[in-house]
N, C-alpha and C positions, 0 to 999 in steps of 0.2 A: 282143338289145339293145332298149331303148324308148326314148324320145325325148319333152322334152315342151316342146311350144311352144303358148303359150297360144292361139292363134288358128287352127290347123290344127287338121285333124280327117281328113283323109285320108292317113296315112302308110302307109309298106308295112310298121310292124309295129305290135303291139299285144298284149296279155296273154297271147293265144290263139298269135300269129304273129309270133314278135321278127323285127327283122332281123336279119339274116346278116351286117354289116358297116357297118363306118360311111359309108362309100361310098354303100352302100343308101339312109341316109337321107340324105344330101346329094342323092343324085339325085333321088329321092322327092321330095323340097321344089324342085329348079330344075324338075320335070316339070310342076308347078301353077303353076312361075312365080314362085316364089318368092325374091325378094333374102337371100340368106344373110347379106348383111351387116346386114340388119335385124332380124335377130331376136334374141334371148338365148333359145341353144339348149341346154339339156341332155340330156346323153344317158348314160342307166343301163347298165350295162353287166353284165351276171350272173356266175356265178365261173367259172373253166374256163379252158383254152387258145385262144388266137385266133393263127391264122397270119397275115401277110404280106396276104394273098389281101383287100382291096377295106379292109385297114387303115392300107395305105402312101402316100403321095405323096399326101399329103393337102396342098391346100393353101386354106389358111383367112384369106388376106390382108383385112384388115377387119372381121371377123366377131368374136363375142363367142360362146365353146363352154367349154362346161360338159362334163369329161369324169371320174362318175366310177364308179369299180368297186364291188366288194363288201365288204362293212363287213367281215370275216373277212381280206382280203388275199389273195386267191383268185382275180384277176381278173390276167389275165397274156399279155401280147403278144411272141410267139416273132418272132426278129427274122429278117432277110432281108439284100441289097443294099438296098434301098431305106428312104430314111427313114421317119417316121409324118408330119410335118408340117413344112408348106414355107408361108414369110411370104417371099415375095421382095417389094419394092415394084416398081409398075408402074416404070419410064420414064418421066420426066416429072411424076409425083403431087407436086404441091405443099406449102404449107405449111398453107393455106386451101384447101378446108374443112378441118377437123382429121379425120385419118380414124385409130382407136386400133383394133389388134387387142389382144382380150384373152382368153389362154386358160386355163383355170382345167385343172390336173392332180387327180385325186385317189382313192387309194385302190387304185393301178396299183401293175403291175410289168411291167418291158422289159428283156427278157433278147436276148443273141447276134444283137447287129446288126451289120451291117460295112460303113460307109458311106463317103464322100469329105471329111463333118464333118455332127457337129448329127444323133444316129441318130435322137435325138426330136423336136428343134427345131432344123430351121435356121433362120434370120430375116438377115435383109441389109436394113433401112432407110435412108434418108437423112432425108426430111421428116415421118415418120409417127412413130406411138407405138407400144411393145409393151410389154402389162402382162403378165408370166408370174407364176402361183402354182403352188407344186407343194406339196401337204400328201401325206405320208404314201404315200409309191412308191419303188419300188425301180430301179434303175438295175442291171443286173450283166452284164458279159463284152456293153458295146457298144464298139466302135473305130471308128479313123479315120486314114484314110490323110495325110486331111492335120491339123486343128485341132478339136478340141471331138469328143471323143469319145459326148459323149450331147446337148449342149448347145451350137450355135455361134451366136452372137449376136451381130452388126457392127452398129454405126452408121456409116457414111460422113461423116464430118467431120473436121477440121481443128481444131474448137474444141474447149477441155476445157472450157467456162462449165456452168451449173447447168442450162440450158433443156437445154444437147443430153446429159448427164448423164440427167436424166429423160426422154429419149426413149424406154431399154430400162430399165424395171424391174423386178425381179425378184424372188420372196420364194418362197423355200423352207424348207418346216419338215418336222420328224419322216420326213425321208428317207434315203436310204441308197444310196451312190455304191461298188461293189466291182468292182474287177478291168475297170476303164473300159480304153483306151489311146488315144494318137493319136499319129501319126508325129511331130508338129510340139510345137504348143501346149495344155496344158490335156486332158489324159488324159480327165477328165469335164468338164469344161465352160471354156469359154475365149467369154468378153466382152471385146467392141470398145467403148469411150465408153458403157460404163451402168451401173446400181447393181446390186449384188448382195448382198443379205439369206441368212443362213444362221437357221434357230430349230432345234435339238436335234436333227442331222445326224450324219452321219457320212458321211466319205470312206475307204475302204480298200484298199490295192493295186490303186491306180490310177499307170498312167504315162503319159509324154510326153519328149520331149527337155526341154521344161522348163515349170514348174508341172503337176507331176506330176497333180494334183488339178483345179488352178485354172491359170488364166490370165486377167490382168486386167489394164486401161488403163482401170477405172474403178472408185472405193470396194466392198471388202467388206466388209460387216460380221456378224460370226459369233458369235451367244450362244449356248454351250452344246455345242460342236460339236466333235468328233473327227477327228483325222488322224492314219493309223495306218499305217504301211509302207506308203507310197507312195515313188515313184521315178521319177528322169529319168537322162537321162545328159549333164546339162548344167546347168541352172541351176533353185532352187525344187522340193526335192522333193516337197512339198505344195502351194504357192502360188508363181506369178510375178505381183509386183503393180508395175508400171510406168507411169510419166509421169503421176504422181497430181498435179496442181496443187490445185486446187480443194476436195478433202476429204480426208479422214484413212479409211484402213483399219484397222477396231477388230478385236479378237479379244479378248472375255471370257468368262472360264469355261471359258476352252477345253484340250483335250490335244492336245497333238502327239508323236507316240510312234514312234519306230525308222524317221523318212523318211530321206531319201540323196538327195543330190546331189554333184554334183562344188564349185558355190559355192552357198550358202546351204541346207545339210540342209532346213532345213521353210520358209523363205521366203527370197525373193531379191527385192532391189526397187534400180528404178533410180530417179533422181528423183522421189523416193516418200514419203509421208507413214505411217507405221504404230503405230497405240498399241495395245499389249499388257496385256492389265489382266486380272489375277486369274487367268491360265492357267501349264500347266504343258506341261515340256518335256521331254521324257525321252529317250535314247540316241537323237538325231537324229547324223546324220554327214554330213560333208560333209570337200571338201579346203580350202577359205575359207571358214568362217562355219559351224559344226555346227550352227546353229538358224538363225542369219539374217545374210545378207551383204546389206549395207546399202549403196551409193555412188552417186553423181555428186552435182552441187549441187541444193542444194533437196531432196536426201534429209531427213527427220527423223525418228525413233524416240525412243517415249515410252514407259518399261516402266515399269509400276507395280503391286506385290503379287504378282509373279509368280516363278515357281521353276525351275531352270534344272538339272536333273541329268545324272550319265555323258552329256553330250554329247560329240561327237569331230569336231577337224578333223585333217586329215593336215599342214594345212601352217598357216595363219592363225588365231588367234581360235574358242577350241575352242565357243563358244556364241555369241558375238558378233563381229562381224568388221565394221568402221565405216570408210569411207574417202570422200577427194572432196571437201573443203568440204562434208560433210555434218554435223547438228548429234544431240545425243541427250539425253536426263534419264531417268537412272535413277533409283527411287526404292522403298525397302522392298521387295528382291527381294533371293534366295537364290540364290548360283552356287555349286555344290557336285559334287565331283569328276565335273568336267569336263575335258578334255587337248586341247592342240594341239604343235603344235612352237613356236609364238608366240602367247601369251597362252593359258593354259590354259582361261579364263574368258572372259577378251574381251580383244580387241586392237583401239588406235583409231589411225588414222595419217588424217593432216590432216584431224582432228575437233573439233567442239566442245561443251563443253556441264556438266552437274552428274550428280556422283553421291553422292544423298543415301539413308541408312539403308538401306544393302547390304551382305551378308556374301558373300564371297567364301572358300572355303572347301575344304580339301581338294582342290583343284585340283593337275594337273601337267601341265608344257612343257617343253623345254629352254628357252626364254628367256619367262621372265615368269610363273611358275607362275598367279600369279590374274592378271596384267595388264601386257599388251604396250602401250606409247604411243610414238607415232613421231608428229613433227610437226604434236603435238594441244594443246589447252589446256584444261581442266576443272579443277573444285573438286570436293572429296569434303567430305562430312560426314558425321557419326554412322556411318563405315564401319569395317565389322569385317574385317581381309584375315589369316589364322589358320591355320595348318597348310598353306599349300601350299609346292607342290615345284619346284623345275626347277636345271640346271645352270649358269643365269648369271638371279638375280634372282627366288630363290623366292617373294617377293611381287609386286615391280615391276622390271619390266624400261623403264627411260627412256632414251629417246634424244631429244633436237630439241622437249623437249617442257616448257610450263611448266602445273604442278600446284600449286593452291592448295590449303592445309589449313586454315580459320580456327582450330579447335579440336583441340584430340588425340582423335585414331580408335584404335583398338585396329590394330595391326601386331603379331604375335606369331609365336612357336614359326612360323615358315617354316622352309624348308630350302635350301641350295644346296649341290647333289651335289660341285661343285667346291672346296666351301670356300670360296670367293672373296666378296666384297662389294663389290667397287668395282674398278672397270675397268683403273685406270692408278694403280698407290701412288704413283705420286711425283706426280699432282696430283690425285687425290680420294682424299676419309678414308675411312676403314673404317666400315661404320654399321650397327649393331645391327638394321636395318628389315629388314635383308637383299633392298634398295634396286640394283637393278645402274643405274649411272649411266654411260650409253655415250659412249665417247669415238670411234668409229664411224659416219661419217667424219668425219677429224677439227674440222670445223666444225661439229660438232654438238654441243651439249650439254645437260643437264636441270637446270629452276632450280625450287628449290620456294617459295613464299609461304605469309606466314601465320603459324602458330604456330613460335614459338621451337624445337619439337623436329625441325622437319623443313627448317628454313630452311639450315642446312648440311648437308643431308645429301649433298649432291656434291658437294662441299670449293668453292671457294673462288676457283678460277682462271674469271676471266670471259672466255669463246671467244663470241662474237657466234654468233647462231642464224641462218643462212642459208635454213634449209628451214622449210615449216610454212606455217600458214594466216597471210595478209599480215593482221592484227591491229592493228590503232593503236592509242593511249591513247585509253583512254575511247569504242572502240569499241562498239555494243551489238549483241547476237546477241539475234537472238529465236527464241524456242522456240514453237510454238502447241502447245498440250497441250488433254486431253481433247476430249469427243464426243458431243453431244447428237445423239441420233438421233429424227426425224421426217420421217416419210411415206419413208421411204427416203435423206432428204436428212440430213447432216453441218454440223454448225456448231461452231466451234471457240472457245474462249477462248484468251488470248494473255498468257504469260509472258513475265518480260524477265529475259534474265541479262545484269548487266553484267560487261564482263570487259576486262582492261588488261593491256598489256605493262609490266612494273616492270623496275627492275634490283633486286637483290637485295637490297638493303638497305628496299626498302622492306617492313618485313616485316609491317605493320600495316594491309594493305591486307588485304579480304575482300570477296568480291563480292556482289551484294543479287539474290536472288532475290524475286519476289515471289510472294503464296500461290497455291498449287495447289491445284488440284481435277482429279479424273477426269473430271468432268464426265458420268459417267455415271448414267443417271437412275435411280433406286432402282426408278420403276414400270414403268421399259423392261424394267430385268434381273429383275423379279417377271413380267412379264409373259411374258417368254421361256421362265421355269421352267417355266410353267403351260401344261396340254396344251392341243388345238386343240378 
């Protein structure tokens, strides 16, 4: 190893005599007397195997280190019990003076660690800052008995605001997360209140009881980046992203490919913000939510351009699964044979929101082949719901729910196994949509708005709706969509659906969305493509 600090000249290694460890030169530099936290240290690291032995229990609290290996990827740290690096804050350390650890990763690989959390990084702050970069390192077979199998990262606060958000930053690019675990949370890495940056990544058969990959309580955002057969046995096969107030969790560009969980296959979020743009989703499985289980209030989900295949739930919402006074907008995305036992494609119960230029398609459920709605209210437009399957409802399976249509969508060639089209013949009609209009329980029922073809489509008898999101006239729901990203931080613009309780008759009511944008910046996602 060499080391190069500009103002020393007495280290214990040198062209002729590397050191032996990183250890070496930390104590090298406190032997002359030297403040570690003053200096901006790098240290080269040559290719080969390094053990345990003066590379562990590092602890680097204030310090700015530069660590990186051999340009071939050839530089590789055999793990142990013991971590690599330990950020605990003192007792006491204030807010003033500002005191930032920053540690630069790069060109590493960290293999078969077995630690207590965080095999590479722990960090535990309350008043301090921690900037982590990781370029181009591998991660493979580290665990943890409790959280953050390679990666644990807390801030101690109470607040979600923007300040304490930027306390842990984090940016990783062109890295590679396989075969991580931890007993608890986040198999590779799991964050307390901070940002987390992914650029052209990859997670692979990583687990946890849940966020198989990830675990978070503060903004991800991932260009470019893989999620491939990971697993928990609980919540988030890939990601758990939870109590997001303040910004939105992005994923563009992205695949998520064969994860599993029990609720939500590749992401699970609880009062959570997440926008989906331009990624694909392939045979995720889950028993709620095959791709993503979305609830409690202040949940929001923004999908946009994104593709949704062979996902599988056992029980809810075979790709999407939406609940809670949570809100969503779909927009120009593919759900294509996907299956659950409710909502083949996606199922929403006390949800709100728009679904605009979506094909649903090839899907199958027993109720709801492309879509399950329980005491939800949305508008579709320019939607195409086309060959799917189930035994009560091979397009729409509605219960407690009111659905506007301003204009005619394509509803076609569906199927129901039963034959059946309507719940109760002696008070709803038969309707070509192949539309199940549930009369289950009986204070429930489905009113459609809007275009003339869909306005009777569940006959005629008006049952008062008892369940469902409390909605008034002339209520507004707002949607915040898209996601400018700078410096790590999220900023959001803000869509307005309006949306009203009618009785049926009013069939000339259509709700105003106002224009969208992804908000995603043309030179962010150029710059992501582009290597380091």
């Amino acid at each position: 190893m060499s080391s190069n600090v500009s103002e020393i000249v007495d280290l214990c290694c040198d062209a002729d005599a590397p050191c032996t460890s990183i250890s070496a030169i930390f104590n090298s530099l406190k032997a002359q007397s030297i403040d570690l936290t003053t200096l901006n240290l790098t240290i080269q690291i040559s290719e080969g195997l390094y053990n345990s032995s003066g590379n562990t229990d590092l602890y680097i609290f204030g310090q700015t280190l530069n660590l990186i290996g051999s340009t071939n990827g050839s530089t590789t740290f055999i793990g142990s019990s013991n971590r690599v690096f330990t950020i605990p804050e003192p007792v006491g350390t204030g807010v003033n003076p500002p005191i930032i650890t920053n540690l630069n990763l790069q060109q590493l690989n960290f293999v078969n660690f077995t630690t207590t959390g965080g095999s590479v990084v722990n960090a535990d702050i309350t008043n301090t800052t921690l900037l982590l970069n990781i370029q181009q390192c591998s991660f493979q077979n580290l665990s943890s008995t409790g959280d953050g199998g390679v990666l644990l990262l807390n801030l101690n606060s109470l607040s979600h605001d923007n300040a304490n958000l930027s306390r842990i930053n984090v940016n990783i690019a062109d890295s590679q997360f396989i075969s991580n675990g931890a007993a608890n949370s986040g198999g590779a890495i799991s964050v307390t209140l901070g940002q987390l940056r992914l650029d052209r990544c990859s997670f692979q058969s990583n687990n946890a009881s849940d966020g198989g990959a990830i675990s978070s309580t503060g903004p991800v955002v991932a260009f470019h980046s893989n999620f491939t057969g990971n697993q928990v046995t609980d919540e988030g096969g890939a990601l758990t992203l939870n109590y997001q107030h303040i910004a939105y969790s992005l994923f563009s560009h992205c695949l998520f490919t064969a994860n599993n969980a029990v609720t939500g296959g590749s992401i699970s979020g609880h009062q959570t913000q997440i926008h989906l743009h331009k990624s694909n989703f392939i045979q995720n499985k889950a028993v709620t939510g095959g791709v993503i289980n979305l609830v409690a209030p202040a949940s929001q989900l923004n999908v946009s351009y994104c593709s949704f295949d062979s996902n599988e739930a056992e029980g809810q919402g075979g790709s999407i699964y939406q609940d809670n006074n949570s809100i969503f907008l779909l927009t120009q995305s593919n759900f294509t044979r996907n299956t659950a036992n409710r909502g083949g494609a996606i199922m929403f119960s006390q949800s709100n929101g728009y679904v605009n230029g979506v094909i649903m398609q090839s899907n199958v459920a027993t109720s709801g082949g492309a879509l399950y709605t329980t005491a939800s209210h949305f508008t579709m437009n320019d939607t195409v719901i086309e060959d799917n399957t189930a035994d009560q409802g091979g397009s729409i399976y509605c219960s407690d729910s009111e659905i506007t249509i301003p204009s005619a969508i394509i509803i076609d060639d569906n199927h129901d196994n039963d034959n059946t089209t309507s719940t109760d013949s002696a008070e709803n009609q038969l309707n070509q949509y192949n539309i199940f209009c549930s009369l289950v329980p009986t204070y429930t029922y489905c009113k459609f708005f809007g275009a003339d073809d869909y306005v009777d489509v569940c006959g005629e008898v008006d049952i008062p709706s008892k369940g469902g999101l409390p909605i008034s006239k002339l209520a507004l729901v707002f949607i915040i969509i898209g996601g400018v990203i700078a410096l790590g931080l999220i900023s959001f613009g803000i869509g307005c659906l309006l949306a009203r309780s009618t009785d049926k008759g009013d069939k000339n009511y259509a709700p105003v969305l106002d224009a969208i944008n992804t908000g995603i910046s043309d030179d962010e996602d150029r710059k992501s493509t582009s290597s380091n």
